[in-house]
TORKOL-4160 file (C-alpha; in steps of 0.2 Angstrom, whole numbers, padded with zeros to 4 digits, m for minus):
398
<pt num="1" X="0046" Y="0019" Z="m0110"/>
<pt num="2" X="0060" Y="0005" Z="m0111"/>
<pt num="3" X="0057" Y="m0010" Z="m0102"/>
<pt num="4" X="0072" Y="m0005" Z="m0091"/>
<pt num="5" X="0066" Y="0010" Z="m0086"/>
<pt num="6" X="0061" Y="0014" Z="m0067"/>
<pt num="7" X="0042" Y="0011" Z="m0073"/>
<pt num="8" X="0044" Y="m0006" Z="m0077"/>
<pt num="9" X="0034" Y="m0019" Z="m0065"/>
<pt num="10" X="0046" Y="m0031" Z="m0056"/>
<pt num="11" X="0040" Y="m0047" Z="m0060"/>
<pt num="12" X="0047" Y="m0060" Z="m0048"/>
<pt num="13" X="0056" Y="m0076" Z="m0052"/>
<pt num="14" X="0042" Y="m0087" Z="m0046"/>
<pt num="15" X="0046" Y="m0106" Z="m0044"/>
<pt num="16" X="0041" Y="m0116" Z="m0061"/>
<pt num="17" X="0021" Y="m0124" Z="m0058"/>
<pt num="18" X="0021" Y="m0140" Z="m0069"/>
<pt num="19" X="0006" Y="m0141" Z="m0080"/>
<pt num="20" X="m0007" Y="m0148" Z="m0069"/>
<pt num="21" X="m0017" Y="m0141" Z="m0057"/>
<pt num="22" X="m0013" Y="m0131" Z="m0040"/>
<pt num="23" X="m0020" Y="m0135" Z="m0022"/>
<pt num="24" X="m0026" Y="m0121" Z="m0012"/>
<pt num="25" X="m0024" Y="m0128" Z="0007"/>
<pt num="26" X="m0022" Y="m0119" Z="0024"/>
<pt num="27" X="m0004" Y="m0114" Z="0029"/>
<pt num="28" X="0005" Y="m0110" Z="0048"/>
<pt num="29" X="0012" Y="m0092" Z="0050"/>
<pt num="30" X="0029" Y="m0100" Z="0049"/>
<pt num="31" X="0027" Y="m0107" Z="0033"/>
<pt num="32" X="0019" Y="m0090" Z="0027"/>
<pt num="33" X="0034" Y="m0082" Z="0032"/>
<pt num="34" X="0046" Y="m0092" Z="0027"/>
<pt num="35" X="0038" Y="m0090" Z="0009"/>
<pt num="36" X="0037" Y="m0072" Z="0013"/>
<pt num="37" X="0056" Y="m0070" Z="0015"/>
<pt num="38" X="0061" Y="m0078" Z="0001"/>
<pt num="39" X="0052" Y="m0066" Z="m0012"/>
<pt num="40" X="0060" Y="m0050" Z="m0017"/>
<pt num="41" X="0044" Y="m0037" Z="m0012"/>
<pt num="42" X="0029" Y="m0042" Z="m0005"/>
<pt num="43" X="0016" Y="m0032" Z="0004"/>
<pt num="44" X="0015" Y="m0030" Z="0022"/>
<pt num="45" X="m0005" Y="m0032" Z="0021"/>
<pt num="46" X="m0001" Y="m0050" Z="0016"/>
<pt num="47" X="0011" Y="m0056" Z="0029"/>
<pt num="48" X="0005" Y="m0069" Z="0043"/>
<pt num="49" X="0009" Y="m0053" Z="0057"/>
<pt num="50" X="m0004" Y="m0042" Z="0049"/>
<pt num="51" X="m0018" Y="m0053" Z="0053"/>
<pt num="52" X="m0014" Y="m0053" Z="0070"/>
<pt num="53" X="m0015" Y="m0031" Z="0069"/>
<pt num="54" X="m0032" Y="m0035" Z="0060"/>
<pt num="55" X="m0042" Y="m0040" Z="0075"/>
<pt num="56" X="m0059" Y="m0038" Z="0071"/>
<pt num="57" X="m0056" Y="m0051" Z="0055"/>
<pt num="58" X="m0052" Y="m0066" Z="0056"/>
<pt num="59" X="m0037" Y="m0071" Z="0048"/>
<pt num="60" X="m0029" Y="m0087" Z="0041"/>
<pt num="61" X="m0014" Y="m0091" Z="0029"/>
<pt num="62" X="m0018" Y="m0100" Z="0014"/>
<pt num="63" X="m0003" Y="m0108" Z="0002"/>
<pt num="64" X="m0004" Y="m0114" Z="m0015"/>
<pt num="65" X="0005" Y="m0129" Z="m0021"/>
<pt num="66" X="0010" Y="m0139" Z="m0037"/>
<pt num="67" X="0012" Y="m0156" Z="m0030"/>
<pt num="68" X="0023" Y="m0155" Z="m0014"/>
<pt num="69" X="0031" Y="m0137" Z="m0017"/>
<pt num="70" X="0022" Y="m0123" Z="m0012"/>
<pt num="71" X="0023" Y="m0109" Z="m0026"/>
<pt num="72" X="0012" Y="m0094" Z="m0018"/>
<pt num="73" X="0006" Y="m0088" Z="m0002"/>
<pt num="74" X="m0009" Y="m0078" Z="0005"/>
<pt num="75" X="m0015" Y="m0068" Z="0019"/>
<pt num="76" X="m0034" Y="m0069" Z="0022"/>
<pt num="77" X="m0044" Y="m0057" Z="0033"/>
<pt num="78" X="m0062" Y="m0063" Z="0034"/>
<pt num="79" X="m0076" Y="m0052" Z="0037"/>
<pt num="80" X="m0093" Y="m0061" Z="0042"/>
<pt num="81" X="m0109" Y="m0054" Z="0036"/>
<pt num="82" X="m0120" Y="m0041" Z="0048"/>
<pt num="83" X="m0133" Y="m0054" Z="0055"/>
<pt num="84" X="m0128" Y="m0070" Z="0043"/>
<pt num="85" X="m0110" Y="m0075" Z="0054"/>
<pt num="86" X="m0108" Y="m0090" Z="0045"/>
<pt num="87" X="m0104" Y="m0082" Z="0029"/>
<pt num="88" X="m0088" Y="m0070" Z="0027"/>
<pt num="89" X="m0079" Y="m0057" Z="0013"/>
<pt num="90" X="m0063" Y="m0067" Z="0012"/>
<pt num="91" X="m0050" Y="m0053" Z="0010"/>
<pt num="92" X="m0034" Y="m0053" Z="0000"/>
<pt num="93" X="m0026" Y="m0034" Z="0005"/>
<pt num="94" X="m0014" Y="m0030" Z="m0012"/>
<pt num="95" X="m0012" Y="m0051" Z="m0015"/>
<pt num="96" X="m0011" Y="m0063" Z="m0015"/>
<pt num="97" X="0007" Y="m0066" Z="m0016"/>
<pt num="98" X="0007" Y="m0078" Z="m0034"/>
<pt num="99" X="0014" Y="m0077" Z="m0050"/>
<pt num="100" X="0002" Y="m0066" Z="m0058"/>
<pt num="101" X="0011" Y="m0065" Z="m0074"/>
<pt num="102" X="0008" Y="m0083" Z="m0077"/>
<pt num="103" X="m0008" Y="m0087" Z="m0081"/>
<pt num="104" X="m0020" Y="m0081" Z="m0069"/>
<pt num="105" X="m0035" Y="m0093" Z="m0068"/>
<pt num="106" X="m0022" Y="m0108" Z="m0062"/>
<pt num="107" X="m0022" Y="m0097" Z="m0047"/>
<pt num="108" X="m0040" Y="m0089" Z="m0043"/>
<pt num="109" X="m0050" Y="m0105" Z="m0047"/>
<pt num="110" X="m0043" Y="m0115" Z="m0034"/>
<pt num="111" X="m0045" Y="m0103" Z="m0022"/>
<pt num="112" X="m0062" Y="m0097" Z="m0025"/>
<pt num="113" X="m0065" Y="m0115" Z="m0024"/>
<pt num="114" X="m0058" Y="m0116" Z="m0007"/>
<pt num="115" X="m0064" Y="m0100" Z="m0001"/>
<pt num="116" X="m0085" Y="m0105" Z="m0006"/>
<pt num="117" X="m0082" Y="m0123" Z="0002"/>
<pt num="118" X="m0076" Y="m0115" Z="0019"/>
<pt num="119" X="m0090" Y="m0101" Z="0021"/>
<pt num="120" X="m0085" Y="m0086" Z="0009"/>
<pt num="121" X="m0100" Y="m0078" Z="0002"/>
<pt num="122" X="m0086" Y="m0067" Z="m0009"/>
<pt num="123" X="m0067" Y="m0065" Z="m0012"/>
<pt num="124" X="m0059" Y="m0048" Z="m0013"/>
<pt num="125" X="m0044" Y="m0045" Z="m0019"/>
<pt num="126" X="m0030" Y="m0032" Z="m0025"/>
<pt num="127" X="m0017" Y="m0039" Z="m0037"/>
<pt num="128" X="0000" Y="m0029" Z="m0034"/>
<pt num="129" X="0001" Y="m0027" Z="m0051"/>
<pt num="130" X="0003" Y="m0009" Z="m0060"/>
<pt num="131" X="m0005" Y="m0003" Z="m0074"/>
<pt num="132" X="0000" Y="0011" Z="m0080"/>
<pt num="133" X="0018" Y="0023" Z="m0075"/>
<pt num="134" X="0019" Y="0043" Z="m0075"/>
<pt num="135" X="0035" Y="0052" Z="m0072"/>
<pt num="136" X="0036" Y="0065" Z="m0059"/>
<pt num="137" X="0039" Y="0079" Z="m0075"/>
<pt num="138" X="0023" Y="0073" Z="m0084"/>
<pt num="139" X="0014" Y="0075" Z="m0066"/>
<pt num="140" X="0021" Y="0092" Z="m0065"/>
<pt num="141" X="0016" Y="0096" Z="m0081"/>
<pt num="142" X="m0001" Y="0089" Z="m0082"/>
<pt num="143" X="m0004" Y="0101" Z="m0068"/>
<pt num="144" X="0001" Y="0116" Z="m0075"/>
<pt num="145" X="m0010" Y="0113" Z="m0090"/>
<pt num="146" X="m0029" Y="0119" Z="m0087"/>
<pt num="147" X="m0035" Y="0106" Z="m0101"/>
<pt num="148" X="m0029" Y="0091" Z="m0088"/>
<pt num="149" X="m0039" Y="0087" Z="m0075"/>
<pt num="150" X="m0034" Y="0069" Z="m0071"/>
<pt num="151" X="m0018" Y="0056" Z="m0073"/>
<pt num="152" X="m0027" Y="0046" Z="m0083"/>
<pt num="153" X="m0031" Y="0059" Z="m0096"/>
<pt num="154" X="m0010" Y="0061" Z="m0100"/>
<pt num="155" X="m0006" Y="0051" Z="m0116"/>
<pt num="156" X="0012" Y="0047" Z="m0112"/>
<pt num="157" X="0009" Y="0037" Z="m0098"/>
<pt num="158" X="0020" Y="0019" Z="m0097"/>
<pt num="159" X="0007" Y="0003" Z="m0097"/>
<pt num="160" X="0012" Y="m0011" Z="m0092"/>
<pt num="161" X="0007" Y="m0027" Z="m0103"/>
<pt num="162" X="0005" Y="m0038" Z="m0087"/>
<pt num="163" X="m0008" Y="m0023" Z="m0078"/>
<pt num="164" X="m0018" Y="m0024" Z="m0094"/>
<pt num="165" X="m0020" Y="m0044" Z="m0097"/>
<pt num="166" X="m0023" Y="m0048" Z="m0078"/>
<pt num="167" X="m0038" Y="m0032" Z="m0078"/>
<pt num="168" X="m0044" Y="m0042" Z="m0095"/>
<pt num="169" X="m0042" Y="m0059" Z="m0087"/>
<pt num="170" X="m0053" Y="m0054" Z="m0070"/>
<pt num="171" X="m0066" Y="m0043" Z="m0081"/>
<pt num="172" X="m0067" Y="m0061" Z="m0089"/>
<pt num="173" X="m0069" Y="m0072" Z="m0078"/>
<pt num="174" X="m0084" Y="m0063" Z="m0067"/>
<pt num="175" X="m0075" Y="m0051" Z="m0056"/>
<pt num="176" X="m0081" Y="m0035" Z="m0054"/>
<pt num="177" X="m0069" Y="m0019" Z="m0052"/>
<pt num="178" X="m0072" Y="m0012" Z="m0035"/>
<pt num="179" X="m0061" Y="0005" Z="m0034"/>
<pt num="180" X="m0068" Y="0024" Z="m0037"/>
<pt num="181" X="m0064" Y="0034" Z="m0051"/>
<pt num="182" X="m0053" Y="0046" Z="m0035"/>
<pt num="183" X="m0045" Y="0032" Z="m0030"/>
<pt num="184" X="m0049" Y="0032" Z="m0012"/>
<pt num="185" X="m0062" Y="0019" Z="m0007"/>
<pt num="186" X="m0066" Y="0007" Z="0010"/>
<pt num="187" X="m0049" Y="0000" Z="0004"/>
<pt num="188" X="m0033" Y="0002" Z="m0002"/>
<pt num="189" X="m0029" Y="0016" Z="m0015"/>
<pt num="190" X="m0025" Y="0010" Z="m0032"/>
<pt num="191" X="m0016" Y="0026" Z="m0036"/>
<pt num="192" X="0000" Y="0029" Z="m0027"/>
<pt num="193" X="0019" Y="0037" Z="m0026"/>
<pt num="194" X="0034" Y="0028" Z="m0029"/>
<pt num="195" X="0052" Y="0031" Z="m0026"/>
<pt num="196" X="0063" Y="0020" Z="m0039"/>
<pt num="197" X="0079" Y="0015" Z="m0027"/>
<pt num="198" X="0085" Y="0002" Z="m0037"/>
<pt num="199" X="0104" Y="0006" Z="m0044"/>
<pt num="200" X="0102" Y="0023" Z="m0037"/>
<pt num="201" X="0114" Y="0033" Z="m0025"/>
<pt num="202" X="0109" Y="0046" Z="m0012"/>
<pt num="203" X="0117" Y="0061" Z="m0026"/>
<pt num="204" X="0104" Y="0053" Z="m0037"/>
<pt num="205" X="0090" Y="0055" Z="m0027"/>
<pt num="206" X="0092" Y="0071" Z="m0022"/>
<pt num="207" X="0095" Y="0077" Z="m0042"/>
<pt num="208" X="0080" Y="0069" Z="m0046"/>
<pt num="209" X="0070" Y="0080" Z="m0031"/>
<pt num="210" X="0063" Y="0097" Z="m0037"/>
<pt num="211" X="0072" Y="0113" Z="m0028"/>
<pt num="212" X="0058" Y="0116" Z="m0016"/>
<pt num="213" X="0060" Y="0101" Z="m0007"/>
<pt num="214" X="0081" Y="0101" Z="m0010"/>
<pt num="215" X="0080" Y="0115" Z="m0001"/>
<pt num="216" X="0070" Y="0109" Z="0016"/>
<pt num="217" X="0081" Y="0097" Z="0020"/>
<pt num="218" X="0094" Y="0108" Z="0020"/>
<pt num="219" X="0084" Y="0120" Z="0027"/>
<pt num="220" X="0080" Y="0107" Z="0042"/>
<pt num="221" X="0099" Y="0103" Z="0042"/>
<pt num="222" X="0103" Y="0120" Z="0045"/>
<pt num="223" X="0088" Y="0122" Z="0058"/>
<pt num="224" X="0096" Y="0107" Z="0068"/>
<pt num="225" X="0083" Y="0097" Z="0066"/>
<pt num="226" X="0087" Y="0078" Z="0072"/>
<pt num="227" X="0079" Y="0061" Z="0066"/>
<pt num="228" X="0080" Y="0049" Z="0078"/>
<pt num="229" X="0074" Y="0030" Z="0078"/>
<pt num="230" X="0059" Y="0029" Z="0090"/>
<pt num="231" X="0064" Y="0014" Z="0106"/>
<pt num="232" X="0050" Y="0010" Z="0116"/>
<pt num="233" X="0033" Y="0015" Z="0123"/>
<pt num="234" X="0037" Y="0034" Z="0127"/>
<pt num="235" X="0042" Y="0035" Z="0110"/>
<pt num="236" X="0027" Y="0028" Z="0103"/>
<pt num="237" X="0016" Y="0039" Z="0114"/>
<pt num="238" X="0024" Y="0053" Z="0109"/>
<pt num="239" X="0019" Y="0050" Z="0089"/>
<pt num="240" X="0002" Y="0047" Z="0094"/>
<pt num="241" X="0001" Y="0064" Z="0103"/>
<pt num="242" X="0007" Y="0073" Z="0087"/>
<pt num="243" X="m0005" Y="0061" Z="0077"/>
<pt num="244" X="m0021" Y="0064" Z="0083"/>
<pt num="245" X="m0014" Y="0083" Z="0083"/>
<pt num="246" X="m0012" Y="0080" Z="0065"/>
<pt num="247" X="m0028" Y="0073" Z="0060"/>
<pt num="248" X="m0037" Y="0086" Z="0073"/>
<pt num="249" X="m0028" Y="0099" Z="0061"/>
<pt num="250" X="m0033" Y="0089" Z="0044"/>
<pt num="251" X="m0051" Y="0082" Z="0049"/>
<pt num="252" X="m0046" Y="0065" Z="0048"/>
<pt num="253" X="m0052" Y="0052" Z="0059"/>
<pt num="254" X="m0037" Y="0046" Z="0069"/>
<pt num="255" X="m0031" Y="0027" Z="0074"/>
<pt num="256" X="m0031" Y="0024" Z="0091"/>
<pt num="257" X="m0015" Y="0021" Z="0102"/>
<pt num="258" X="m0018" Y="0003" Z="0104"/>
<pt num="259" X="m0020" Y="0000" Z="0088"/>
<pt num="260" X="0000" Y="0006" Z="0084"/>
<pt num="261" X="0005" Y="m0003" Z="0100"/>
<pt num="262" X="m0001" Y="m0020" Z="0090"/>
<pt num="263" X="0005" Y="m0014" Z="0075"/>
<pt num="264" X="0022" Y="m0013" Z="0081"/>
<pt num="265" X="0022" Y="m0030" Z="0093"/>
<pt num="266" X="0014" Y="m0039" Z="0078"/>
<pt num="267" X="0028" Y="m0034" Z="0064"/>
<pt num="268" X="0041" Y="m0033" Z="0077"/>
<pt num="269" X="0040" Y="m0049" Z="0082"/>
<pt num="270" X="0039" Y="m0056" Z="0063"/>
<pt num="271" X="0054" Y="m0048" Z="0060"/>
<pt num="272" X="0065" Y="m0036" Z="0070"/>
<pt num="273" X="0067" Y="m0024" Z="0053"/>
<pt num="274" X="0048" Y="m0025" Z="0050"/>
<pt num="275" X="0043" Y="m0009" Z="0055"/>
<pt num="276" X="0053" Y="0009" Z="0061"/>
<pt num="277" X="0046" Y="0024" Z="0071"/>
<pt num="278" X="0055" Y="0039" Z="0065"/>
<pt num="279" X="0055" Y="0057" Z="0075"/>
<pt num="280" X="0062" Y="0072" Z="0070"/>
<pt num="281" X="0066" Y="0085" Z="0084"/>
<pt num="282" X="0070" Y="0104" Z="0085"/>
<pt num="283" X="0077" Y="0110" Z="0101"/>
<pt num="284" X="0070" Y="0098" Z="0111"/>
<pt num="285" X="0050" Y="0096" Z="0102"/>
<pt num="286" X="0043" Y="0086" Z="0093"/>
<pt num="287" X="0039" Y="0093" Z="0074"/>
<pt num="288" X="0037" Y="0077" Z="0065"/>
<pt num="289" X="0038" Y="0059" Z="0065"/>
<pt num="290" X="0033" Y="0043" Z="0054"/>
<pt num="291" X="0030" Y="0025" Z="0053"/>
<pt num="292" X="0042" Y="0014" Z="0040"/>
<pt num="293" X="0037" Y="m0002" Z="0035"/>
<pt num="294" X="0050" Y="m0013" Z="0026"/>
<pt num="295" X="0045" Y="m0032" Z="0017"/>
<pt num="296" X="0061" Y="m0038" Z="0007"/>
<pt num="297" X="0065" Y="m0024" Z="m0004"/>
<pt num="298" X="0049" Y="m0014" Z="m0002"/>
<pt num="299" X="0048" Y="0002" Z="0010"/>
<pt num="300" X="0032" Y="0008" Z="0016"/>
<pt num="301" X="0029" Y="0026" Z="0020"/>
<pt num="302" X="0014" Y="0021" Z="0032"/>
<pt num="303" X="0009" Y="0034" Z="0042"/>
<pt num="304" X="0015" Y="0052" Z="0047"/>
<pt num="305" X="0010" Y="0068" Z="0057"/>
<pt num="306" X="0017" Y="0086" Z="0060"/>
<pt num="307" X="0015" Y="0100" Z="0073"/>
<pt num="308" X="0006" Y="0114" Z="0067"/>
<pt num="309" X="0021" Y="0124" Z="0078"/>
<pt num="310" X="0036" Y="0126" Z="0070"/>
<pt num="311" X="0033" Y="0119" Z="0052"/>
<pt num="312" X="0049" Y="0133" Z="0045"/>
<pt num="313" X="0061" Y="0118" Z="0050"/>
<pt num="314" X="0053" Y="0106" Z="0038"/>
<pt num="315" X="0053" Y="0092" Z="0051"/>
<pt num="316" X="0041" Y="0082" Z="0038"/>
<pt num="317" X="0056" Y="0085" Z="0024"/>
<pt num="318" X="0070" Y="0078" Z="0035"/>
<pt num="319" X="0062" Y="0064" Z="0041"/>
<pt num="320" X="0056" Y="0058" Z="0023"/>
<pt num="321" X="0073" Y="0059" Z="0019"/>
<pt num="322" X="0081" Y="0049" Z="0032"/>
<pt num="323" X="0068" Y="0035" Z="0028"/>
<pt num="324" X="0071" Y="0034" Z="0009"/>
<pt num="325" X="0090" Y="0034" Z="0015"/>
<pt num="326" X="0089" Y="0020" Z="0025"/>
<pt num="327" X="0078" Y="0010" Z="0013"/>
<pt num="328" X="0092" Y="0014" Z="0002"/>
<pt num="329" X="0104" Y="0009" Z="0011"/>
<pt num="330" X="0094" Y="m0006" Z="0015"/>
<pt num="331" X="0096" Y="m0013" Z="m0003"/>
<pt num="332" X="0075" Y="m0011" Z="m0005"/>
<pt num="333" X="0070" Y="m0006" Z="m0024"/>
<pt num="334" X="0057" Y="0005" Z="m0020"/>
<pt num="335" X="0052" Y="0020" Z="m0008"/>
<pt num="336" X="0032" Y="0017" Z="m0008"/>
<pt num="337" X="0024" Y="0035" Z="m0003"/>
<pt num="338" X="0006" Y="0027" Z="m0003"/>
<pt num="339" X="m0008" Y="0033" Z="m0011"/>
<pt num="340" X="m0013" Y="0049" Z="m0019"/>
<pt num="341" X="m0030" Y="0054" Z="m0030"/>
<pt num="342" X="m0027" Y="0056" Z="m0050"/>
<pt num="343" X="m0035" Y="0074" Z="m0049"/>
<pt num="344" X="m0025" Y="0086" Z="m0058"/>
<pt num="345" X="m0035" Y="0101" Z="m0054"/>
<pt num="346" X="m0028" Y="0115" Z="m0046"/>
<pt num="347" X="m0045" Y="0120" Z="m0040"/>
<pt num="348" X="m0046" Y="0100" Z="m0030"/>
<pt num="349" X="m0041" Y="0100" Z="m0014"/>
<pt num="350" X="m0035" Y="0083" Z="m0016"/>
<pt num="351" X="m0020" Y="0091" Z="m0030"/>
<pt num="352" X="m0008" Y="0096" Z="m0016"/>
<pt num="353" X="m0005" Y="0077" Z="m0012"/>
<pt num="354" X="0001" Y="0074" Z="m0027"/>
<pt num="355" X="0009" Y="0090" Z="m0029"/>
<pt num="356" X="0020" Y="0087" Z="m0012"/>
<pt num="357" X="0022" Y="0068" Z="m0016"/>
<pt num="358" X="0029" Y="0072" Z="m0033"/>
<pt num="359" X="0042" Y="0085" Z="m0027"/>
<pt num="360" X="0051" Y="0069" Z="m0023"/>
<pt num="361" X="0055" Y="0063" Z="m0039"/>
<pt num="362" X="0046" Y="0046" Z="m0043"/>
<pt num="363" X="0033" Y="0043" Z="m0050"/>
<pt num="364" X="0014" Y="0041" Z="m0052"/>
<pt num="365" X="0010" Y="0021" Z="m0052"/>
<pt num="366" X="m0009" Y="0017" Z="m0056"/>
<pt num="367" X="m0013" Y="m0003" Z="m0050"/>
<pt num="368" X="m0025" Y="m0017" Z="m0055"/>
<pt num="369" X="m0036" Y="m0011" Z="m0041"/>
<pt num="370" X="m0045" Y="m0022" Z="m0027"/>
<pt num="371" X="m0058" Y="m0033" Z="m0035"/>
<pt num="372" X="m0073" Y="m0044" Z="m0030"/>
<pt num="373" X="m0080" Y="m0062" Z="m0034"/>
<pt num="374" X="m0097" Y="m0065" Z="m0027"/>
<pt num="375" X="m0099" Y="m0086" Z="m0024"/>
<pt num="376" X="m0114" Y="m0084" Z="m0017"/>
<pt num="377" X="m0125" Y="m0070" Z="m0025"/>
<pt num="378" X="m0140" Y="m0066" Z="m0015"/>
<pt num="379" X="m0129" Y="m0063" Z="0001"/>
<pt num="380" X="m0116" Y="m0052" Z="m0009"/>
<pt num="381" X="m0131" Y="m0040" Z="m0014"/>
<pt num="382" X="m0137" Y="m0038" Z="0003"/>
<pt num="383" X="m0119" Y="m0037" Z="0008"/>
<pt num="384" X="m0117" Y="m0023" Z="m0005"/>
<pt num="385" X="m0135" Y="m0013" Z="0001"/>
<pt num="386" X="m0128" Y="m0016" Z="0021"/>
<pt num="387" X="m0111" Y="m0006" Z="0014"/>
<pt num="388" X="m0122" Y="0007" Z="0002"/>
<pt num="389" X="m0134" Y="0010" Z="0018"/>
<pt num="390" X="m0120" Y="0013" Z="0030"/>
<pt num="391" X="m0111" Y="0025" Z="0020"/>
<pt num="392" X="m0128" Y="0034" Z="0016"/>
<pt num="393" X="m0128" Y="0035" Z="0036"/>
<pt num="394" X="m0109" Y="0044" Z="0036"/>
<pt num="395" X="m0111" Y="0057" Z="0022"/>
<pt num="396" X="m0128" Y="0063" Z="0033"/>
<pt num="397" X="m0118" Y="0065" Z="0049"/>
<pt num="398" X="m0105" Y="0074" Z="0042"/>
């Protein structure tokens, strides 16, 4: 694959750092947002709103700078230790937001520094770096062959030369790889979807979708089924309903109401484009709906649900659609479908993800992964039995 091809990692225009050394210091949430909206993509994870929806961690913004100008931002969610509260995991959810195609230890030193000084017993973290890129037609086809059991099994996958040095760099330098061979772990997935948008028109979209899902959102069309933007309260209520019916229906454990209701003051506030709560009605009932979340040129697909009722008007199709529209519309690069497992097995039950996610178009993205750096080894181990302990507890229950 070219390096202009959709595969390609965006590496961002990050200010120049001088030679010397950088200084990792607290920032305000003003500051970390105002650093936020000059970048072109940045995670929602790691903007100042989202550790205010992370109640159970404390959160604070931490800025790097070369001399007086600050060059890279940070959102860090700290998670004390069962039963040793002055010792915290000091969490970077996919950041933090640096120049991770410059030279990699500039930026981790100092903060590890900072973060043993000020209690941390270990710093995880989940560069927003990919590795390695697979088209929606090698997907396809790596499904319908029987020898191909997983994404990472196809040879003509794109890598990316940045993925690669930055895994080398960490693997180096002590850190310890921290996501599961399915991809899904405590936390966030390292294999996802993505939409390119980037120089792309609506026509082009479309062409690039298979003829299943072309067809559903004409069949919705034709069904007259509505998306609307969700206002207020009622609205928000009214997804939860059809959530918790969805994760009833799919064995999930579901979020609570309250926790959306934070979600959507928190990123709302921060920025009135933040976040969208899309609904799409037939005759009146609600058959689907979806949470957007949108950072520069970045679209989140963050969280959806369907009625089990009425699934023939592809509510799910049309309201995917009007959200990849209005990112697109919105100028954003990239539609971001979340994660999905590498199996491709037609006897997992996990293929159908990746199946539905790749009738979109896109692509398979595979990232750095989230990553550890114990600073204080004896409490990371019995941090590490607590986790392996509680997780022995959950697998018996179920």
């Amino acid at each position: 694959m070219s390096s202009s091809e959709p595969g390609r990692t965006a590496h961002h225009h990050w200010p120049r750092v001088s030679g010397g050394s950088l200084d990792v210091r607290p920032i305000t949430a003003a500051e970390h947002l105002a650093f936020v909206r000059k970048q072109r993509s940045v995670s929602f994870l790691q903007t100042p709103a989202w550790g205010r929806v992370k109640t159970e961690w404390r959160s604070e913004s931490l800025g790097w700078y070369d001399g007086r100008e600050l060059v890279g931002a940070g959102l860090v969610l700290h998670r004390p230790v069962p039963k040793l509260d002055r010792f915290t995991l000091a969490y970077l959810p996919e950041g933090p937001a640096v120049d991770w195609a410059g030279e990699i230890d500039a930026w981790l030193d100092p903060l590890a520094a900072y973060l043993r000084e000020h209690g941390a017993f270990a710093i995880r973290l989940g560069p927003p770096v990919r590795t390695h890129t697979w088209s929606s037609g090698q997907v396809k086809e790596g499904i319908a062959d029987p020898g191909s059991k997983r994404l990472t099994e196809l040879s003509e996958s794109w890598a990316d030369p940045v993925g690669a040095r930055v895994t080398g760099r960490l693997r180096a330098a002590g850190w310890l790889p921290q996501s599961p061979e399915d991809g899904f772990g405590t936390g966030h997935p390292q294999f996802k979807y993505e939409i390119p948008l980037a120089g792309r028109t609506e026509d082009d979209l479309l062409g690039g979708m298979n003829q299943l899902w072309r067809r559903n959102i004409k069949k919705a069309a034709r069904a007259g089924v509505e998306v609307t933007v969700g206002e207020g309260p009622g609205d928000l209520k009214a997804f939860h309903d059809l959530y918790a019916h969805t994760a009833e229906r799919d064995r999930f454990t579901p979020r609570p109401l309250g926790y959306f209701e934070t979600m959507f003051a928190a990123l709302g506030a921060e920025d009135p484009e933040r976040i969208r709560l899309y609904l799409a009605r037939h005759r009146g009932d609600l058959v689907a709906a979806a949470v957007l979340v949108r950072v520069g040129a970045h679209a989140v697909y963050a969280y959806g649900a369907s009625s089990t009722a009425n699934r023939e008007v592809r509510g799910s199709n049309a309201c995917q659609w009007a959200m990849i529209r209005d990112s697109l519309a919105a100028g954003c690069d990239v539609y971001d479908l979340r994660g999905i497992t590498p199996t491709l097995d037609a006897d997992d039950p996990h293929v159908g993800l990746i199946q539905f996610k790749a009738g979109t178009g896109g692509r398979a993205v595979r990232y750095v992964g989230e990553w550890d750096l114990p600073l204080r080894p004896m409490v990371y181990r019995a941090f590490d039995l607590y986790l392996r302990r509680r997780e022995s507890v959950r697998r018996r229950a179920r």
